[in-house]
C-alpha positions as CSV (number, residue, x, y, z in Angstrom):
1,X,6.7,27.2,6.1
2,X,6.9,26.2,9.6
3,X,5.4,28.8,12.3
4,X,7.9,29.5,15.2
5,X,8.7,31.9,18.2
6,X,11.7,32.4,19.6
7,X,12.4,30.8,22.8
8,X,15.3,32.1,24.1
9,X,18.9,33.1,23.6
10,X,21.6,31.3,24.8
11,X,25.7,31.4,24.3
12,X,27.9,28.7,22.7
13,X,30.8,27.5,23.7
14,X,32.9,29.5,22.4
15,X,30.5,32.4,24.0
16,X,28.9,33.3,20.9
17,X,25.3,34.2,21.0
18,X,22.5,32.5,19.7
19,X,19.0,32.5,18.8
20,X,16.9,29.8,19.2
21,X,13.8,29.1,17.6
22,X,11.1,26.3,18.2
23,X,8.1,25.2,16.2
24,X,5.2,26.2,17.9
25,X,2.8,23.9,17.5
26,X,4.8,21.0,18.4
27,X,2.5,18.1,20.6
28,X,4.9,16.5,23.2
29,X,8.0,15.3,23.9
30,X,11.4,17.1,23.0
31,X,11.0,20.4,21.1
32,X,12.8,21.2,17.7
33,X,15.2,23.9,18.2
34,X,17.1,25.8,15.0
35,X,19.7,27.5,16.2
36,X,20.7,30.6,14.7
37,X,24.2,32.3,15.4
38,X,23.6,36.2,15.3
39,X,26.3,39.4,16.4
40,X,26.5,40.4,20.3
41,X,24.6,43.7,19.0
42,X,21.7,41.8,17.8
43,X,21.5,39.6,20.9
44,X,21.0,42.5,23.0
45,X,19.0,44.1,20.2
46,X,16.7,40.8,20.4
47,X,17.0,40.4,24.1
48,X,15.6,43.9,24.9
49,X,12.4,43.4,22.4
50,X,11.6,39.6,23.8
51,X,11.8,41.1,27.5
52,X,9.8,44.3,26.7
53,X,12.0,46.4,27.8
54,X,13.1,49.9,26.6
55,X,16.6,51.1,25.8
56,X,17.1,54.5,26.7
57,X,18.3,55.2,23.3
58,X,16.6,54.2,20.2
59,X,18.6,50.8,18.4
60,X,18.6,50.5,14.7
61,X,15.9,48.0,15.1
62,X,13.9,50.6,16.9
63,X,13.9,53.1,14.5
64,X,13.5,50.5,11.5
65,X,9.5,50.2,13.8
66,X,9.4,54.0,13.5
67,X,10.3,54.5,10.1
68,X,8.2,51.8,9.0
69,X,5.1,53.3,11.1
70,X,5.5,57.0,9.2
71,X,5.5,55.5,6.4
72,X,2.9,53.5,6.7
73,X,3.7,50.1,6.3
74,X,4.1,47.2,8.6
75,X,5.8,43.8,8.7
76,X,3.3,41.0,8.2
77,X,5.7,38.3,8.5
78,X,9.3,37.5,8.8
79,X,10.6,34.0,7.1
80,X,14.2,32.1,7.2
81,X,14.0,31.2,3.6
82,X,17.5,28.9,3.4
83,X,21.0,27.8,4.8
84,X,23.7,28.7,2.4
85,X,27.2,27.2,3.2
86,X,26.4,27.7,6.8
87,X,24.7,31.3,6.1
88,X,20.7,31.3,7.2
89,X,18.9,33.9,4.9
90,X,15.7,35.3,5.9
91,X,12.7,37.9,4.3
92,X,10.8,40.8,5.6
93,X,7.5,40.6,4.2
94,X,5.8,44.2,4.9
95,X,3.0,45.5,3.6
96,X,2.7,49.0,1.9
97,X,0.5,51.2,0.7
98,X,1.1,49.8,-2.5
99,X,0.8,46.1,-1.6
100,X,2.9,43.2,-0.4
101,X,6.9,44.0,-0.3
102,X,9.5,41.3,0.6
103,X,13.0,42.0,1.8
104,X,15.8,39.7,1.5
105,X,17.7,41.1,4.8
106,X,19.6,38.8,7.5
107,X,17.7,36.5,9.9
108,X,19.5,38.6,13.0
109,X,17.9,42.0,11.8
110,X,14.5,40.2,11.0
111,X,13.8,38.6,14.3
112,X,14.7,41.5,16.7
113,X,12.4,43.6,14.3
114,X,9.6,40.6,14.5
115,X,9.8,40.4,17.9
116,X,9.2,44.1,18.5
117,X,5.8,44.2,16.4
118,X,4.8,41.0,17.4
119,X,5.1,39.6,13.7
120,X,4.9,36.0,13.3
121,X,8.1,33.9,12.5
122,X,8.2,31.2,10.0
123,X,11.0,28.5,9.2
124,X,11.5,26.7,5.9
125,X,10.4,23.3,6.2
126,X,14.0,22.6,4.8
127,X,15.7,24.8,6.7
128,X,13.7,22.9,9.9
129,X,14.7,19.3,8.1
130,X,18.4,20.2,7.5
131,X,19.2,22.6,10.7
132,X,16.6,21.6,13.5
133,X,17.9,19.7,16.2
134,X,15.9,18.1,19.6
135,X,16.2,19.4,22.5
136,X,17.9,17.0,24.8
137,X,16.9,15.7,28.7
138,X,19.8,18.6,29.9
139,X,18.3,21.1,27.7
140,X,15.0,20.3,28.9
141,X,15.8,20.6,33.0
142,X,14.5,23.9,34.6
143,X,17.9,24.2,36.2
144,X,20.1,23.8,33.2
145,X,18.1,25.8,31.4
146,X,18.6,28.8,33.8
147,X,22.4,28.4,34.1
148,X,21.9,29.1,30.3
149,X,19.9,31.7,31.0
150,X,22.2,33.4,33.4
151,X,25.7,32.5,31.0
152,X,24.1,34.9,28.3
153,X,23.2,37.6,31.1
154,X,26.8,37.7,31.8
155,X,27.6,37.8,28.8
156,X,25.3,40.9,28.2
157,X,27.1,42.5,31.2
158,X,29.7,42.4,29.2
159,X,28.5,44.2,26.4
160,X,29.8,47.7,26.2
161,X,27.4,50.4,25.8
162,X,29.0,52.4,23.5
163,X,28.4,49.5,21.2
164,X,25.2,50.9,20.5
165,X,25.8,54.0,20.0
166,X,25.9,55.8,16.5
């Protein structure tokens, strides 16, 4: 397994979001990026968490924090196990009262709970090998790198509110 953090999101082009994670150890030159498609729900859900900021209502990877807190257990790791046919898988390793406890759930749900309890993130080396790709000179410039940035913001304007709510 491969530690990583998420760098960013960012919004194909056929405005779909995506996730991308880098190795984070990497030395120089252009970093490794695994790009993983996730739902406009889980963008935002993952957006909110990396930022630090605070929805006013509780999302579903807010209260999967909470209910993990009462009951006393807490994720130690979160790992993107495999590609599948185009399908990433991921686990939620936690730890319980009665030991270590791994969850097969979707790579989406596990990063924007990582990212809110500061777990690490790990990549298979074979998922890295087969889905990893280098982050090109364009990627690289400060300025294209913020017209990114500012694509997936308007894309989160357009994100309706009442998506989010149960």
């Amino acid at each position: 397994m491969v530690p990583v953090r998420v760098l960013g999101l960012a919004v194909d082009g056929g405005m779909q979001p995506v996730v991308l994670l880098t190795p984070i150890d990497e030395g120089v030159g252009p970093r490794t990026l695994v790009p993983i498609w996730v739902g406009a729900q889980e963008a935002a859900s993952i957006s909110i968490a990396i930022s630090g900021e605070e929805p006013p209502r509780p999302l579903s990877h807010d209260l999967m924090q909470r209910l993990l807190a009462v009951v006393g257990a807490g994720v130690e790791r979160v790992e993107v196990t495999r590609i599948d046919g185009g399908t990433f898988y991921a686990a939620l390793v936690l730890t319980t009262a009665d030991g270590r406890v791994t969850l097969d759930c979707r790579p989406s749900d596990a990063i924007a709970l990582a990212s809110r309890v500061d777990a690490p993130l790990f990549v298979a080396e074979s998922v890295l090998a087969e889905t990893g790709v280098l982050e090109d000179a364009s990627e690289a410039d400060p300025e294209a790198t913020e017209e990114k940035v500012e694509e997936f913001r308007h894309f989160l304007d357009q994100v309706d509110p009442e998506d989010f709510q149960g």
